[in-house]
FIKOLZA-1660 file (N, C-alpha, C; in steps of 0.1 Angstrom, whole numbers, plus 5000, padded with zeros to 4 digits):
% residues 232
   i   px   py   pz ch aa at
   1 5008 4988 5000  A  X  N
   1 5000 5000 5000  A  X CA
   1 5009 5013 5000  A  X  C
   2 5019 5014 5009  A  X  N
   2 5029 5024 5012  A  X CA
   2 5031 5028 4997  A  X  C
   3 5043 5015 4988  A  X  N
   3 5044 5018 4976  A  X CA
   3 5035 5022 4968  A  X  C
   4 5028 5016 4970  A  X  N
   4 5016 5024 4953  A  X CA
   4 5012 5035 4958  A  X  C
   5 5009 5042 4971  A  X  N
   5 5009 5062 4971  A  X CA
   5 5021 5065 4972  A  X  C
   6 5033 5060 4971  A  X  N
   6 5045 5063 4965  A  X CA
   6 5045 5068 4951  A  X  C
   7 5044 5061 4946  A  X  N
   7 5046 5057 4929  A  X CA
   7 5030 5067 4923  A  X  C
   8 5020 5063 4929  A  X  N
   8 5011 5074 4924  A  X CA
   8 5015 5092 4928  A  X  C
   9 5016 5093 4938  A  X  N
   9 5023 5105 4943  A  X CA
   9 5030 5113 4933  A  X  C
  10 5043 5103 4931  A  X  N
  10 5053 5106 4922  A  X CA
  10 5049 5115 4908  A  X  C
  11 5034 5105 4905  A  X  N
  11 5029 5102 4893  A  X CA
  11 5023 5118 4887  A  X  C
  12 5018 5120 4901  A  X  N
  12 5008 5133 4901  A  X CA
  12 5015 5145 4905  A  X  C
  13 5029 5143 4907  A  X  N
  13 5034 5156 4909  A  X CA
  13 5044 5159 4893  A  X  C
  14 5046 5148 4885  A  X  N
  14 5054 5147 4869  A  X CA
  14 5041 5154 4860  A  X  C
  15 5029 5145 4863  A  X  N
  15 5018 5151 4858  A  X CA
  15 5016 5166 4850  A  X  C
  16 5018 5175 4865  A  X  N
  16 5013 5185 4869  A  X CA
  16 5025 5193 4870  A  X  C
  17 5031 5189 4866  A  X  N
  17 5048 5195 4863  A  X CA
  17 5053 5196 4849  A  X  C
  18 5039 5190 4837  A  X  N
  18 5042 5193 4827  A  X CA
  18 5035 5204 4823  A  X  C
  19 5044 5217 4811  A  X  N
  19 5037 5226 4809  A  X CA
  19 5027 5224 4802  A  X  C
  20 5012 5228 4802  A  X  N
  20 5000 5230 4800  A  X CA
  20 5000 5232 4784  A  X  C
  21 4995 5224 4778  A  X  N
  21 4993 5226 4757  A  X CA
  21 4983 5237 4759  A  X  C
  22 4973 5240 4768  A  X  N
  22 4964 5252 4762  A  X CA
  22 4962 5260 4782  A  X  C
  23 4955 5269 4778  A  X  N
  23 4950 5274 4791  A  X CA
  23 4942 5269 4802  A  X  C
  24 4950 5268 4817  A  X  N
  24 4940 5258 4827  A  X CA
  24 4923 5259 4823  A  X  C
  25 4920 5255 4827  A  X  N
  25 4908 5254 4828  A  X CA
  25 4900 5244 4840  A  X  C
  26 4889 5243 4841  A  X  N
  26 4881 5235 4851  A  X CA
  26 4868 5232 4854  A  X  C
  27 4863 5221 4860  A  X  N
  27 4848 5217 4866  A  X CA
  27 4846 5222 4874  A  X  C
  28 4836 5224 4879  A  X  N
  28 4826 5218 4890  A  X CA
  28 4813 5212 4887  A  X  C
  29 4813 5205 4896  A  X  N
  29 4800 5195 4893  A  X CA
  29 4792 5189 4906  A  X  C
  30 4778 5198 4907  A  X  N
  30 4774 5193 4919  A  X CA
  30 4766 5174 4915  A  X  C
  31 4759 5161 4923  A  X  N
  31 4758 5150 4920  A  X CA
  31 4754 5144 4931  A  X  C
  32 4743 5136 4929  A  X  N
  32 4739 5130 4937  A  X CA
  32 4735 5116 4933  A  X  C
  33 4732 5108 4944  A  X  N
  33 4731 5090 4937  A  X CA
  33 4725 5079 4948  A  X  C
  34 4729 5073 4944  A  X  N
  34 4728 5060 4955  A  X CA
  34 4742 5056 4965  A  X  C
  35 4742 5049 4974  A  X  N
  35 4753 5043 4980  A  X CA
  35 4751 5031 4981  A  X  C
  36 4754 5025 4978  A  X  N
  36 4751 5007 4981  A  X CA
  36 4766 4999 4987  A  X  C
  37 4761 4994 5002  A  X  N
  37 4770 4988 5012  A  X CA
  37 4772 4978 5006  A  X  C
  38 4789 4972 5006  A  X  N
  38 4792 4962 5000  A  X CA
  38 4804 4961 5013  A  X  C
  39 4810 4948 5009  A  X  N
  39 4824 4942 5020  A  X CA
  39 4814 4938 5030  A  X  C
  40 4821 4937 5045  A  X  N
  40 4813 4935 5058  A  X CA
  40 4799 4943 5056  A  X  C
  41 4804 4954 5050  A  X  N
  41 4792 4964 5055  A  X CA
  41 4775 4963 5051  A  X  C
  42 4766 4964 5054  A  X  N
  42 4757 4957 5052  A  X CA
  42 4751 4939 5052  A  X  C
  43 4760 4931 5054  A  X  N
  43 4756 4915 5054  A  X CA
  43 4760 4912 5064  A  X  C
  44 4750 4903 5070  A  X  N
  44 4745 4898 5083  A  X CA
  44 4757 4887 5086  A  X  C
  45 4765 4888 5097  A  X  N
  45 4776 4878 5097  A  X CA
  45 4775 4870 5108  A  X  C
  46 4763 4872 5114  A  X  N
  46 4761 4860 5125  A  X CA
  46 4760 4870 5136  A  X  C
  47 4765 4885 5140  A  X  N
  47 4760 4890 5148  A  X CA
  47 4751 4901 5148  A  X  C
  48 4750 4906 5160  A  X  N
  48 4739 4918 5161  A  X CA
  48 4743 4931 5162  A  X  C
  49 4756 4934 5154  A  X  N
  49 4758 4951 5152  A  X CA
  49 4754 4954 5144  A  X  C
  50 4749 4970 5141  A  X  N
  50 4742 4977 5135  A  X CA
  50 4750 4973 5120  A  X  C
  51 4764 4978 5117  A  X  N
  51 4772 4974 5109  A  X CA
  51 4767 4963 5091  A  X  C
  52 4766 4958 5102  A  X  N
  52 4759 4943 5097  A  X CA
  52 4745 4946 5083  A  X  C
  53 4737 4956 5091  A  X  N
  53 4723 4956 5084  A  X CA
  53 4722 4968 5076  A  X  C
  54 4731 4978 5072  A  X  N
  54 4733 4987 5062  A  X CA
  54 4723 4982 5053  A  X  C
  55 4711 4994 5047  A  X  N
  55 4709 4993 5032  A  X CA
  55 4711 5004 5024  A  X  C
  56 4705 5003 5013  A  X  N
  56 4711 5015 5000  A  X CA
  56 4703 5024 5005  A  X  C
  57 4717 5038 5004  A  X  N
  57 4705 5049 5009  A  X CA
  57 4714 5063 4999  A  X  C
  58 4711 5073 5004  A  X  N
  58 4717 5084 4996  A  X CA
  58 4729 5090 4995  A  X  C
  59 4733 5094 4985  A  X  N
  59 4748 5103 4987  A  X CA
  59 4747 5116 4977  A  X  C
  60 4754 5126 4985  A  X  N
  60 4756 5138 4978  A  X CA
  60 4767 5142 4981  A  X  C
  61 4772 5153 4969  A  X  N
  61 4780 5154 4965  A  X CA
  61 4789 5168 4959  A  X  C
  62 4799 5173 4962  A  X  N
  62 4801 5183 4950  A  X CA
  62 4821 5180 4946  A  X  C
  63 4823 5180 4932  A  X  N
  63 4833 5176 4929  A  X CA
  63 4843 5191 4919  A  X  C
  64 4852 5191 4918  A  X  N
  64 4860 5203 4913  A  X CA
  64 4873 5195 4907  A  X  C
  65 4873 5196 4898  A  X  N
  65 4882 5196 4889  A  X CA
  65 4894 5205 4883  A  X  C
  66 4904 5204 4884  A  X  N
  66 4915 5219 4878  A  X CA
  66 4924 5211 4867  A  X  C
  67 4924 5213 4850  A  X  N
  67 4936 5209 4844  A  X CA
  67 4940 5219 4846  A  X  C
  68 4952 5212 4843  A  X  N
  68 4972 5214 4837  A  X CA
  68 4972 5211 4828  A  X  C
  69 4965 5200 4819  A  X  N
  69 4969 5196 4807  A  X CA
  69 4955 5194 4797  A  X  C
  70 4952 5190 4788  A  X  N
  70 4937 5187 4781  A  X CA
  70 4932 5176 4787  A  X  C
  71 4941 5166 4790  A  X  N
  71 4933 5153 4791  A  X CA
  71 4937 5149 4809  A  X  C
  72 4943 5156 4816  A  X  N
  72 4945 5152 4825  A  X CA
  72 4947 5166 4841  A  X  C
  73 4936 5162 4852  A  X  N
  73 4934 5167 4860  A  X CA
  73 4933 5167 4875  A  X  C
  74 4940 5173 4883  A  X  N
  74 4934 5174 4895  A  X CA
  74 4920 5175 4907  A  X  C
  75 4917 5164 4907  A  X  N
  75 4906 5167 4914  A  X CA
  75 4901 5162 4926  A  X  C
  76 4891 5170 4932  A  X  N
  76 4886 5173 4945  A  X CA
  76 4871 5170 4948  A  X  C
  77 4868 5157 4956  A  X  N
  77 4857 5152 4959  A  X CA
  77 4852 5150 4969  A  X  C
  78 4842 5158 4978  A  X  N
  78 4838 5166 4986  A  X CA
  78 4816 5154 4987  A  X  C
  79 4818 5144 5000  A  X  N
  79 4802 5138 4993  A  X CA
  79 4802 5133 5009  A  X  C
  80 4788 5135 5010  A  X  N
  80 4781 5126 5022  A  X CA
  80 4770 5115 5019  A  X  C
  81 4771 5104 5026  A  X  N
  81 4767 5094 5025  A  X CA
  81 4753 5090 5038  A  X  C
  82 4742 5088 5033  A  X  N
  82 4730 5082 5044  A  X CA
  82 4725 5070 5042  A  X  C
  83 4730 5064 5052  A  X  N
  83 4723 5050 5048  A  X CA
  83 4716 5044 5062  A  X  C
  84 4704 5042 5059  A  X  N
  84 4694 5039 5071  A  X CA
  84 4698 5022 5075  A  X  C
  85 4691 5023 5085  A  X  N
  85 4698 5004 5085  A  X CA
  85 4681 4994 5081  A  X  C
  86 4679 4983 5077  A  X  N
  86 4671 4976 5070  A  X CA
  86 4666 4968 5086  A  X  C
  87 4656 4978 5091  A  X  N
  87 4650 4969 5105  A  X CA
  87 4645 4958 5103  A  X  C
  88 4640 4954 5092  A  X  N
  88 4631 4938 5094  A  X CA
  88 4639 4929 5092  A  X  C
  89 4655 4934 5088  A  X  N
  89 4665 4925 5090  A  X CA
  89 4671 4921 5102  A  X  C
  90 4669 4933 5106  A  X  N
  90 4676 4933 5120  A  X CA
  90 4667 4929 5132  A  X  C
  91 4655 4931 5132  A  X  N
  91 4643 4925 5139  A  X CA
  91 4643 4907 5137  A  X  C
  92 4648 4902 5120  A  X  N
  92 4648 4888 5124  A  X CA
  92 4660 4884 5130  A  X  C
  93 4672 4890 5125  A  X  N
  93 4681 4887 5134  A  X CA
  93 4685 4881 5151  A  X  C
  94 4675 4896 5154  A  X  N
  94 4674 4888 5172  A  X CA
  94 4660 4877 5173  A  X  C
  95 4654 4880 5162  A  X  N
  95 4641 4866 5167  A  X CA
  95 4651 4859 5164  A  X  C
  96 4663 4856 5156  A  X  N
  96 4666 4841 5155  A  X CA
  96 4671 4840 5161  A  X  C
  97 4682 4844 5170  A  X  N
  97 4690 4843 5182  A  X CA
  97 4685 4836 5195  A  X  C
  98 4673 4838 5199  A  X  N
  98 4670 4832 5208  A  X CA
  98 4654 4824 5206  A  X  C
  99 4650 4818 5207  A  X  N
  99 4636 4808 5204  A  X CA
  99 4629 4816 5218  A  X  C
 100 4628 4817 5225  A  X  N
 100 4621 4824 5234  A  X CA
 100 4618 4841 5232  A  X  C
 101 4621 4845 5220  A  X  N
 101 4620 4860 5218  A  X CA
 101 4608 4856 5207  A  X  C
 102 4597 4866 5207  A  X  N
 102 4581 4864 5201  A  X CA
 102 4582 4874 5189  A  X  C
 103 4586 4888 5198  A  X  N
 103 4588 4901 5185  A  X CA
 103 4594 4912 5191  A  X  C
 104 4600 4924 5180  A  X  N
 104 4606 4929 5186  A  X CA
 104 4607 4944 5178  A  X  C
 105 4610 4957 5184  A  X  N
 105 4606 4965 5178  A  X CA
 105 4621 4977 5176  A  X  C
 106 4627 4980 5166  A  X  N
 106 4639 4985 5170  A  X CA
 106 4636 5002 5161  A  X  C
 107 4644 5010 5166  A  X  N
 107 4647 5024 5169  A  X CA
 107 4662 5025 5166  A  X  C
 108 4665 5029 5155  A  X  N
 108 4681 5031 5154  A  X CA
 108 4683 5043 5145  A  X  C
 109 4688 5052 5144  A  X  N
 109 4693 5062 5135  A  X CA
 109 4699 5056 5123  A  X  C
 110 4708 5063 5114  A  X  N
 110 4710 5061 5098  A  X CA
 110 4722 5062 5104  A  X  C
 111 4732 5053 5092  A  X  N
 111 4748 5053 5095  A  X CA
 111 4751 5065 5089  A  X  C
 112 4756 5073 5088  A  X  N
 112 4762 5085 5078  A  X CA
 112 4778 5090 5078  A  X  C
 113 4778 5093 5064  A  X  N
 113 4798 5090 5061  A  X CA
 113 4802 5104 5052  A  X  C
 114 4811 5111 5057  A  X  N
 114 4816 5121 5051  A  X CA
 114 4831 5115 5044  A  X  C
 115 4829 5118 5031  A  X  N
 115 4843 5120 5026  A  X CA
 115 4854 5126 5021  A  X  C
 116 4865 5134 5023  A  X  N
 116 4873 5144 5015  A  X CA
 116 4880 5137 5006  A  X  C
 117 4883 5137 4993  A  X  N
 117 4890 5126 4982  A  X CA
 117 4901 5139 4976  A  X  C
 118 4910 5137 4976  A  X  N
 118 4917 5144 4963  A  X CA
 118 4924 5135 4955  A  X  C
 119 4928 5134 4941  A  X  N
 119 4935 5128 4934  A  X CA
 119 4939 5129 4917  A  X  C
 120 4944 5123 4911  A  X  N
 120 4941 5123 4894  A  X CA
 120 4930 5121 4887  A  X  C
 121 4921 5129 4875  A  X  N
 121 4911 5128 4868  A  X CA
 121 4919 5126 4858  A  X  C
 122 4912 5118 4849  A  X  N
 122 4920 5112 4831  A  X CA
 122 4907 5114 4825  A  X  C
 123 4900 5125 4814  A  X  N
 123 4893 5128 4805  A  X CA
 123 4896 5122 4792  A  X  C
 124 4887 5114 4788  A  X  N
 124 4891 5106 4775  A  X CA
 124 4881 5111 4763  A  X  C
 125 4876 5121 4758  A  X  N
 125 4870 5125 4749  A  X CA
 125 4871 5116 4739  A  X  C
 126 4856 5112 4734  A  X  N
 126 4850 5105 4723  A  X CA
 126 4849 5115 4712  A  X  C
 127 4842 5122 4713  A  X  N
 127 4836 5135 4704  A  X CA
 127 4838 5148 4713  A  X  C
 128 4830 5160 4707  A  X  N
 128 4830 5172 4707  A  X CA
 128 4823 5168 4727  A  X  C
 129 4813 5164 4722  A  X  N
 129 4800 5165 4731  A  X CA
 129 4798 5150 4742  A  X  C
 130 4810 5143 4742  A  X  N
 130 4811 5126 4751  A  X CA
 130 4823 5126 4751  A  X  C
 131 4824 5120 4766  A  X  N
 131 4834 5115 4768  A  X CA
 131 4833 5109 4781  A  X  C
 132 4847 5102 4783  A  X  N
 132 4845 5092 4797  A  X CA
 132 4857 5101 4801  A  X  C
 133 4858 5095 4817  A  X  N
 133 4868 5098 4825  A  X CA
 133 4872 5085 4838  A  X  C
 134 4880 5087 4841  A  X  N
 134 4886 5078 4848  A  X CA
 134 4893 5086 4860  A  X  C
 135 4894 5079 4873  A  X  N
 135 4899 5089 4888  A  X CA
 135 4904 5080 4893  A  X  C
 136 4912 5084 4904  A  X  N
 136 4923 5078 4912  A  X CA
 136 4924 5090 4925  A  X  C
 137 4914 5087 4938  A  X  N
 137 4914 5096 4950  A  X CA
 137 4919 5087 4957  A  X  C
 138 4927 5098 4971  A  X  N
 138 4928 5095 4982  A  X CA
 138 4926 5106 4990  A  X  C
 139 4919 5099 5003  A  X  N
 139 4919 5112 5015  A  X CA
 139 4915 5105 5026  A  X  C
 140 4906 5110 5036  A  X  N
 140 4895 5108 5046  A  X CA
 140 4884 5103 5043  A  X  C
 141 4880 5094 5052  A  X  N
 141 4868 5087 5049  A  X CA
 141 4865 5084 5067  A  X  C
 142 4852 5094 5072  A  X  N
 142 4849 5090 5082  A  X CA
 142 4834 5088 5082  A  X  C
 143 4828 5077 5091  A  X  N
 143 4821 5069 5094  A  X CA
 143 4813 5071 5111  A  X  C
 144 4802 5078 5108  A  X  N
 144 4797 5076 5121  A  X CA
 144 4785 5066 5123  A  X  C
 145 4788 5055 5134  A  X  N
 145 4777 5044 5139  A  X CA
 145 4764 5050 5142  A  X  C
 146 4753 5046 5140  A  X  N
 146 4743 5056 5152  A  X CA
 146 4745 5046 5160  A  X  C
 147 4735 5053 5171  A  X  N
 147 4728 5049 5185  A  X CA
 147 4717 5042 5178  A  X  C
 148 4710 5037 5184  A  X  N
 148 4701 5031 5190  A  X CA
 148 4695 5018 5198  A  X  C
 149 4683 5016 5198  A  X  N
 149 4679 5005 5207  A  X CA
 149 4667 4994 5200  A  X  C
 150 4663 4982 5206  A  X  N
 150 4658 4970 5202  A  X CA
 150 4653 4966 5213  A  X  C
 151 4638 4965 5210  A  X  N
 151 4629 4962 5220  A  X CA
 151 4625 4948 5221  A  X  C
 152 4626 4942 5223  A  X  N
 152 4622 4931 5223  A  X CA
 152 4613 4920 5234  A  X  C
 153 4602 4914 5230  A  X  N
 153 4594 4911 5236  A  X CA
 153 4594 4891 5238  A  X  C
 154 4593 4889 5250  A  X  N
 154 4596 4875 5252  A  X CA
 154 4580 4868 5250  A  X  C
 155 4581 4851 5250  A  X  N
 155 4567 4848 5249  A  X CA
 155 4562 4845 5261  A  X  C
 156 4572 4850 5276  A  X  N
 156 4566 4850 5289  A  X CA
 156 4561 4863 5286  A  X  C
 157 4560 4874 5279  A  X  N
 157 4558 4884 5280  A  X CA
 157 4567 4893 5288  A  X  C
 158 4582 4892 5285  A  X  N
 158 4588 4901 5292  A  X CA
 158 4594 4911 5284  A  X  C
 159 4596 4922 5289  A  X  N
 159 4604 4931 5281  A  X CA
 159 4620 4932 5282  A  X  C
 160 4624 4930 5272  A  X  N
 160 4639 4933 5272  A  X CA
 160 4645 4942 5262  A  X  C
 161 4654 4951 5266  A  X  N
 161 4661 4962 5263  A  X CA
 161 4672 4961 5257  A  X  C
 162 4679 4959 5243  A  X  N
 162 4696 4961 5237  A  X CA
 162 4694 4971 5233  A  X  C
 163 4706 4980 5234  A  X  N
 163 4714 4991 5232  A  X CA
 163 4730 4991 5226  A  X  C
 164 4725 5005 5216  A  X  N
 164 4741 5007 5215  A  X CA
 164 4745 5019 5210  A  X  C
 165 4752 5020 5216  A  X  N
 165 4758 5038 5217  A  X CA
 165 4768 5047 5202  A  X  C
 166 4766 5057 5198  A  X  N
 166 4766 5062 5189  A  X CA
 166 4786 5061 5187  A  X  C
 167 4791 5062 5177  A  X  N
 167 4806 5060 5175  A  X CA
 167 4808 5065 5159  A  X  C
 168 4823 5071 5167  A  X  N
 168 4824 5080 5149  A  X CA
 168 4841 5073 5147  A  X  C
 169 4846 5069 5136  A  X  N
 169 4854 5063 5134  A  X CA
 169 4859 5067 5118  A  X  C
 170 4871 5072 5118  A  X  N
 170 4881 5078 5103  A  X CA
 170 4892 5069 5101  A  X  C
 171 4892 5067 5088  A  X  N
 171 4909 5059 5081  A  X CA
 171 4907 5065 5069  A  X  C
 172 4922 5066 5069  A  X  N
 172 4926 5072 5047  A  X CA
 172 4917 5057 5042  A  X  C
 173 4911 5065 5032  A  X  N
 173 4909 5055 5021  A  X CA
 173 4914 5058 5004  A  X  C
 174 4911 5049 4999  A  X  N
 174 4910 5054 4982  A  X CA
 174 4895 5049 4974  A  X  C
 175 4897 5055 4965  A  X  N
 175 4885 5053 4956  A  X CA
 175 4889 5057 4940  A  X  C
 176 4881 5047 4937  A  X  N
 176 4888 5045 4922  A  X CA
 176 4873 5047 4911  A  X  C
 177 4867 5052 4903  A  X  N
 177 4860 5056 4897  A  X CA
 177 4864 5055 4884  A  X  C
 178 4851 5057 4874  A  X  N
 178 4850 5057 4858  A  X CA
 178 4837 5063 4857  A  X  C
 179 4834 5067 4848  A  X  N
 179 4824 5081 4846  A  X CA
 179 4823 5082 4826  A  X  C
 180 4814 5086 4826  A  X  N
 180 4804 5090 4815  A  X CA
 180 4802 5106 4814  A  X  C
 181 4804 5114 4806  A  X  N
 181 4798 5124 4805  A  X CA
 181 4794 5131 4792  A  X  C
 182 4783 5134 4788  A  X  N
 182 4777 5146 4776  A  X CA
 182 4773 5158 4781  A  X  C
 183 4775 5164 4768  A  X  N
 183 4776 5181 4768  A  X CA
 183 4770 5187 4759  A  X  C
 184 4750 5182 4759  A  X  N
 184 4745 5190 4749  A  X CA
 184 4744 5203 4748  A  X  C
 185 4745 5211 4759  A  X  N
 185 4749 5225 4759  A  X CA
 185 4760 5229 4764  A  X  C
 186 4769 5241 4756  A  X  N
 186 4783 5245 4757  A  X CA
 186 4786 5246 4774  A  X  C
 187 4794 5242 4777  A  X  N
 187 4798 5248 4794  A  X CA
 187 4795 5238 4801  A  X  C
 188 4781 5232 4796  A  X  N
 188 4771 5224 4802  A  X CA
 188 4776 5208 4802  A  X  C
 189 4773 5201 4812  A  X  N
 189 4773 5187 4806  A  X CA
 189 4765 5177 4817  A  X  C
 190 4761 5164 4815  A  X  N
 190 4752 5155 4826  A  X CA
 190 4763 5147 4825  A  X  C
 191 4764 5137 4838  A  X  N
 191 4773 5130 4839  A  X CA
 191 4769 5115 4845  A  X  C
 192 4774 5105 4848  A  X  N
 192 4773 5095 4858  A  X CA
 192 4783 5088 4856  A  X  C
 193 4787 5085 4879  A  X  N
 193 4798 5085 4879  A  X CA
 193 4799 5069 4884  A  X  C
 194 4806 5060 4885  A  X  N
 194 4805 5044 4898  A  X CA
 194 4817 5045 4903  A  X  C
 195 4822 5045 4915  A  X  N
 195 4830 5050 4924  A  X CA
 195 4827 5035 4932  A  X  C
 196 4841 5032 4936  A  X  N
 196 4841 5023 4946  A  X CA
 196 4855 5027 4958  A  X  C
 197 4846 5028 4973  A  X  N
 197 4855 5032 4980  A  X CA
 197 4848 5025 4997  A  X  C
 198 4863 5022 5006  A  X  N
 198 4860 5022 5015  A  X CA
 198 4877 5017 5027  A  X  C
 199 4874 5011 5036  A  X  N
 199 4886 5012 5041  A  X CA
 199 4879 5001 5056  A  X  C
 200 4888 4993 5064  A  X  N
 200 4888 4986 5076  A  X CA
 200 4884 4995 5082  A  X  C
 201 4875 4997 5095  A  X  N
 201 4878 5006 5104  A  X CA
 201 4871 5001 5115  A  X  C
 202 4877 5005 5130  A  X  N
 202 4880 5001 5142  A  X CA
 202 4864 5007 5149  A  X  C
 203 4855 5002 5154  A  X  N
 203 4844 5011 5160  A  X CA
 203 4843 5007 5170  A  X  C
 204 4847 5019 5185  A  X  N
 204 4848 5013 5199  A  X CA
 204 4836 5020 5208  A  X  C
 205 4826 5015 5207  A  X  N
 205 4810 5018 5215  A  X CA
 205 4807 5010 5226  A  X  C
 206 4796 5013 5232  A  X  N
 206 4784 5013 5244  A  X CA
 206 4781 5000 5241  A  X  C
 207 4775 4993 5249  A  X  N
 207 4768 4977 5234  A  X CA
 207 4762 4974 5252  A  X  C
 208 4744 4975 5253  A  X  N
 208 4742 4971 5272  A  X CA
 208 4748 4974 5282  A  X  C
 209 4758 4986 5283  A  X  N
 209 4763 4983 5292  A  X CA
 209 4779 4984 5298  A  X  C
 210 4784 4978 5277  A  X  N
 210 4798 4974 5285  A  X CA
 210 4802 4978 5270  A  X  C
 211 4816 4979 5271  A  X  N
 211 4825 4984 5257  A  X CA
 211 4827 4977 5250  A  X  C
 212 4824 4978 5240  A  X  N
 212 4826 4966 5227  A  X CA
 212 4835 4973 5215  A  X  C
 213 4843 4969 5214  A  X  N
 213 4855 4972 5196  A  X CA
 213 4848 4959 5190  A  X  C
 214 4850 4969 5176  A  X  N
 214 4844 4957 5161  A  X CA
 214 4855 4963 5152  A  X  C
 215 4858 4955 5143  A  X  N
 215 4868 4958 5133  A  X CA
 215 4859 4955 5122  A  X  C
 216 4851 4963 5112  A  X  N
 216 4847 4962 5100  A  X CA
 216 4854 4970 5089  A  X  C
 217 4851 4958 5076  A  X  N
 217 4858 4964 5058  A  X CA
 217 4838 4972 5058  A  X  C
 218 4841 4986 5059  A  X  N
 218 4832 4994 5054  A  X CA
 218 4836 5003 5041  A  X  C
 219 4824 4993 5032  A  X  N
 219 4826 4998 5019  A  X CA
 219 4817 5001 5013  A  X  C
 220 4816 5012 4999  A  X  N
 220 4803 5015 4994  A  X CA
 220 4807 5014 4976  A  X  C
 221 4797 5012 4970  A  X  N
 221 4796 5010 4958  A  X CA
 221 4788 5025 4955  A  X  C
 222 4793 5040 4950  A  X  N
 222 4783 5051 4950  A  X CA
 222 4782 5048 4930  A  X  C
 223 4767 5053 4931  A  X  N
 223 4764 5057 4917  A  X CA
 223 4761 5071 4915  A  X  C
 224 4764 5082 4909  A  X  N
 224 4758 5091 4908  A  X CA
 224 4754 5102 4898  A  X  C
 225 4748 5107 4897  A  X  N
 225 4743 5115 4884  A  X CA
 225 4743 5129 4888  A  X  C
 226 4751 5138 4877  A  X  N
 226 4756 5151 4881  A  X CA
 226 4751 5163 4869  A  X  C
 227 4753 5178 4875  A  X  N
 227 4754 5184 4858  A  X CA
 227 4766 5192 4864  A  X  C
 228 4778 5193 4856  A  X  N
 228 4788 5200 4857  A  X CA
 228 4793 5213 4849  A  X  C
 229 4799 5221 4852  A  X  N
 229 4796 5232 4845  A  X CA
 229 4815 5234 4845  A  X  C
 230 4817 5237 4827  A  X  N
 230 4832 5239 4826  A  X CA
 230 4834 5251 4823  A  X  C
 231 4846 5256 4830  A  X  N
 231 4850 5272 4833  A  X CA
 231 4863 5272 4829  A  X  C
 232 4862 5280 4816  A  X  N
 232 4877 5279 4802  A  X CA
 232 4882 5294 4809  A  X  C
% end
């Protein structure tokens, strides 16, 4: 890992150290999409952290772009991530855990994930008006657990109470992307992007009572659809 942000590093400082064939220029492009939990994150592994029951939920976004060159760019990706957790998953989960639990009713907030990316953009122009691009980020990627709780009702009719306490957890990640973009009007263009990014990370919470660390690969699969606007 060391080596390859070595060698990319390298990459993007030769890059951007060559003189410019025409006048900088640049994007911005605000974008919004889907997130869909992939790795640990979202599938049920036999226990009861929230982790576990991620489903697809929203991401937004704003991205900036600066060439140096025609076909190749610096860029800056700026996106938050909401993802609710899928209760009727997580409701069978604790029915199945114990044969003596009847039903159960849970209350938990949305996972949500901020991320700062900087890295290389590669614009591959088809025509005037299409073209693809291709990215290579690294930055921050933090992750906050929610809180909440699981009610659950026995078939003595007792009530029982799990909890778990809210936890915010950051590691460098990368994310690697490819993208689509048209430009029926000048300046103007629509885009869509598939970005895949995520990183291990350490989450040390509340859990009934007592402290619990989890080590999960929290990863997301974003899709997103943008209009960007280029500034010659």
């Amino acid at each position: 890992m060391n080596k390859l942000i070595f060698f990319v590093s390298i990459f993007v400082i030769c890059s951007f150290g060559v003189k410019a064939q025409e006048d900088a220029r640049g994007t911005l492009k605000l974008r919004m999409g889907m997130a869909l939990p992939t790795g640990d994150f979202g599938k049920n592994d036999g226990s009861l952290q929230y982790t576990s029951f991620a489903s697809k939920g929203q991401s937004y976004g704003f991205e900036a772009t600066y060439f140096r060159s025609n076909n190749i760019g610096l860029d800056l990706l700026v996106f938050v991530n909401n993802n609710r957790l899928d209760e009727n998953r997580l409701i069978g989960a604790y029915m199945n855990s114990n044969s003596l639990f009847d039903t159960a009713f849970v209350s938990v907030d949305p996972f949500r994930t901020l991320g700062g990316m900087l890295g290389m953009y590669f614009d591959l122009p088809v025509t005037d008006f299409f073209s693809f691009n291709l990215k290579f980020l690294m930055g921050t990627y933090i992750v906050q657990k929610p809180a909440g709780e699981v009610r659950v009702l026995t078939q003595q009719s007792e009530t029982l109470l799990f909890s778990q306490t809210e936890t915010i957890s950051s590691k460098f990640a990368i994310l690697t992307g490819v993208g689509i973009k048209a430009s029926p009007i000048q300046n103007w263009g629509v885009t869509i992007d598939a970005e895949y990014i995520g990183s291990g990370l350490e989450f040390v919470f509340n859990e009934n009572g007592q402290s619990v660390s989890i080590d999960k690969n929290v990863k997301y699969f974003l899709i997103s659809f943008g209009i960007s606007y280029l500034i010659e």
